[in-house]
C-alpha positions in Angstrom: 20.0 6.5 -1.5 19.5 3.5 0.9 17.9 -0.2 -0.4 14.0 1.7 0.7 12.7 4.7 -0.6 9.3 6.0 -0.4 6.7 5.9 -4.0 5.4 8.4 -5.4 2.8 8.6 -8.2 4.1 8.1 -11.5 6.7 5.4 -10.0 7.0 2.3 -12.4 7.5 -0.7 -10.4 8.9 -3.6 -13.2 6.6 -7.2 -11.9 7.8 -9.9 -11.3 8.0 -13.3 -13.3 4.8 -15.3 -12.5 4.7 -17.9 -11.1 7.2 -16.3 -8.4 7.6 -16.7 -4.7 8.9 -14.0 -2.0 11.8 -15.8 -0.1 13.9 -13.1 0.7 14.3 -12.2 4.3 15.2 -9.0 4.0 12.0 -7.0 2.0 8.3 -7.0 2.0 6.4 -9.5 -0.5 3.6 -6.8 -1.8 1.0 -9.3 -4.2 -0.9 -6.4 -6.6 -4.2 -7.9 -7.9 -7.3 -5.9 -9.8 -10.4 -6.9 -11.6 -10.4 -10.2 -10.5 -14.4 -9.8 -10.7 -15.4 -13.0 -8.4 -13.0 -15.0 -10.0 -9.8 -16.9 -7.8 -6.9 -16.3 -9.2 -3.4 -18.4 -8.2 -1.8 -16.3 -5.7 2.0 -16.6 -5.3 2.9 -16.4 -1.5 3.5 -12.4 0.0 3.3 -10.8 2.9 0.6 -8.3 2.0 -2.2 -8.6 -0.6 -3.3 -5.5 -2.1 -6.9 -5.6 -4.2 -6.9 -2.5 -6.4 -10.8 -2.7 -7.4 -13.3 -4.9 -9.4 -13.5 -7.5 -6.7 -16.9 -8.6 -7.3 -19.3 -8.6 -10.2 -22.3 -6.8 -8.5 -21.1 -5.6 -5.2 -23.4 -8.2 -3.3 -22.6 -8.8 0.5 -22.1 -13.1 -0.4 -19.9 -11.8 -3.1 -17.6 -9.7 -1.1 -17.5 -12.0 1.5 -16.4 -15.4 -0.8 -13.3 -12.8 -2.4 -12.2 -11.7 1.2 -11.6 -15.4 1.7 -8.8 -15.4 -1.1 -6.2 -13.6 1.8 -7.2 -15.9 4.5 -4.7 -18.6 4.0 
């Protein structure tokens, strides 16, 4: 099997330490957040930023918009 290999469900992927940063040249950062519920959580540095649900309290428009700010930097 090569370094990639494709996921499929049931796949455990063991986190890393946090704080941690992605300084390796050679593989995608992936940063896994849920249930962060309007809160702003420190985000270590990664290439992609995957939200797996609960972004906001109530679903309101302002809401979503303030929490879609957290990947813009």
């Amino acid at each position: 099997m090569g370094v990639s290999r494709e996921l499929i469900a049931g796949d455990c992927i063991t986190p890393l330490p946090f704080p941690t940063t992605c300084k390796t040249n050679d593989k995608t950062c992936v940063i896994c957040i849920s249930d962060t519920h309007n809160s702003k959580p420190p985000l270590p540095d990664g290439e992609i930023l995957l939200h797996a649900g609960d972004l906001s309290q109530y679903g309101l428009v302002d809401e979503i918009q303030a929490q879609t700010r957290l990947a813009e930097r």
